[in-house]
N, C-alpha and C positions, 0 to 999 in steps of 0.2 A: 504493500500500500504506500505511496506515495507520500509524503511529507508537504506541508503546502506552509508558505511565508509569504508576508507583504510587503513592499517596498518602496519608497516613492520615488521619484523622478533624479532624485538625487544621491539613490542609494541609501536611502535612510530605512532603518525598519517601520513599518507599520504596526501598529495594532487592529489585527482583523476587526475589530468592531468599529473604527475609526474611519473603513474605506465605504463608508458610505455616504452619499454625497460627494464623495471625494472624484473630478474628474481623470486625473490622470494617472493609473500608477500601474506600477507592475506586480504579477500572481506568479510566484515562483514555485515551480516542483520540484522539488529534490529525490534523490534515490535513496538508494538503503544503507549505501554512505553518507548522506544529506551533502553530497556533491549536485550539480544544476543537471537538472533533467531537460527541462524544459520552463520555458518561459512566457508569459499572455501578456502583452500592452493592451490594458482598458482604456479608455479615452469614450470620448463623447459620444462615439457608435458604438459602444461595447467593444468585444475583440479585437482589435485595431491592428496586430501583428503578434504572430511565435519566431519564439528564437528555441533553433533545439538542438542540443549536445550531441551528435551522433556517436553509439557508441560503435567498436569495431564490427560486432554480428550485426549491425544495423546499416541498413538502405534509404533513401532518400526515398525513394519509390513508396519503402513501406509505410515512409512517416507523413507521406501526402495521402497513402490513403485511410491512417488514422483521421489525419486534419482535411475531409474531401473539402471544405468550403473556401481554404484558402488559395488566393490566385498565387503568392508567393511566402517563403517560408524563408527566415535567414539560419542556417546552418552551420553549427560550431565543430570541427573535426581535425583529427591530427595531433590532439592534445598531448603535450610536453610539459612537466609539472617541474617543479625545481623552488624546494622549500614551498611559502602561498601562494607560490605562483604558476602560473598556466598561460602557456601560450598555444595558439589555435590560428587553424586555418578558417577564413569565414567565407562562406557562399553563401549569395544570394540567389535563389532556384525559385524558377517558375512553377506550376503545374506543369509545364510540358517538359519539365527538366533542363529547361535553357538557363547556364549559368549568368547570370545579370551583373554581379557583381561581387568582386575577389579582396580580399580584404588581410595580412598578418596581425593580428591583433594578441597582449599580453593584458589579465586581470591578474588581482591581489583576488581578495573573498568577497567581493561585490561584482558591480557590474559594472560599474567606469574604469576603461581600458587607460591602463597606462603607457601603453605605446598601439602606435596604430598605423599601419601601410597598407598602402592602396595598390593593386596592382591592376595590369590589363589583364583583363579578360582572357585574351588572345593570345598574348606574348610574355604573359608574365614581367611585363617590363614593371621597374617600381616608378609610378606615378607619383607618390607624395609618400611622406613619412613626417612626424612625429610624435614625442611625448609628452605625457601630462601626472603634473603632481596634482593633489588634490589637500588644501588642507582644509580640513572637515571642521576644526573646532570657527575657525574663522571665516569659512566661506571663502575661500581666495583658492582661484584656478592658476597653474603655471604651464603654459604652453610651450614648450620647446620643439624650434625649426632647426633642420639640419643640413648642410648643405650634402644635394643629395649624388655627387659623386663622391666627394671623400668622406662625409658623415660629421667632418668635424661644425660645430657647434655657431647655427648663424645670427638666430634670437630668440629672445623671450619672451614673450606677450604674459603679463601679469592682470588678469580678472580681478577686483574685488568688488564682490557682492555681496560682502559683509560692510562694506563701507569703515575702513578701517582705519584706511588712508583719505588724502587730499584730490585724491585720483580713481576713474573705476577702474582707466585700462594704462595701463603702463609697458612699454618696448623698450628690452635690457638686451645691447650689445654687446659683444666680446668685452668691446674695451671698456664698458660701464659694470662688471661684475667684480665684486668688492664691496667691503663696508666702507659705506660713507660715499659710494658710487652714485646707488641708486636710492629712493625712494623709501625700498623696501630692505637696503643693506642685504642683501641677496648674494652670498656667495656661495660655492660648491661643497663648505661644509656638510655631510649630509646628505647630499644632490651629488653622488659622484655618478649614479648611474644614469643621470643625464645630462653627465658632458660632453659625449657624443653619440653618435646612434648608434651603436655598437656597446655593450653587448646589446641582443633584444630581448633576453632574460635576463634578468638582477643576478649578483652574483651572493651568494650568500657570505 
């Protein structure tokens, strides 16, 4: 029997009795590890999108015809773990089985991907790439760009949605990392795993 959790948009837990009314949030199924099974985005039409773990004895085929109503399904596969971390291949699949879109993605125990690359379809080329810290107590996002032939380190785009600072969005170059550089005194302290885009697993 399946394990079920609630979550809201920002990875926070819910309290099942709280999601009502509530328009956006996520129904996560777990296994009999309480690792993700599967995932439902509710939103304003109900069901709105699954996200689903494939495991090895598992088919795409077979999990579209679990879910017959969905025109497309985003699917998690290839999983490599390393300490809380999991990195996964992602596709986007139609009902016809047409791959839509290709994705390398790594999580912690949530669902905000700390690194993210976008690939073709077709050629496997890498599109875009990078990562993200999250700090939860403050609401403040760090987006790290990388330059995407040598990986090494091109900027930082600072979110705060906590309103913490003088600023909501703030851009940290090379040459502005350091205390007393930026803003937010922002150095690699800490942050060594995204000083370039390399490794795409944390290293313990």
């Amino acid at each position: 029997m399946n394990l079920i959790k609630y979550i809201d948009i920002n990875s926070n837990p819910l309290d099942p009795h709280s999601i009502d009314g509530l328009v956006n949030y996520y129904k996560v199924y777990l296994d009999n590890d309480e690792a993700f099974k599967y995932v439902e985005f509710h939103g304003e039409n109900g069901i709105e999108g699954i996200e689903y773990y494939l495991a090895p004895n598992e088919t795409i085929e077979q999990v579209f015809e679990r879910f017959p109503n969905e025109k497309t399904i985003t699917f998690y596969t290839d999983k490599e773990t390393r300490g809380i971390y999991s990195k996964y291949t992602e596709l986007v699949v139609d009902n016809y089985y047409n791959i839509l879109g290709k994705r390398i993605q790594v999580y912690g125990n949530d669902l905000l991907p700390i690194y993210d690359q976008a690939l073709d379809v077709n050629t496997n080329e890498k599109l875009h790439f990078d990562k993200t810290y999250y700090d939860r107590v403050r609401n403040i996002h760090y987006e790290f760009e990388y330059d995407r032939t040598t990986g090494d380190f091109k900027q930082l785009t600072v979110t705060d949605n906590g309103n913490n600072f003088d600023v909501k969005n703030w851009m940290v170059y090379p040459h502005m990392v350091g205390v007393g550089r930026n803003p937010f005194d922002f150095d690699w302290e800490g942050f060594e795993y995204y000083k370039h885009a390399d490794p795409i697993l944390p290293i313990d």
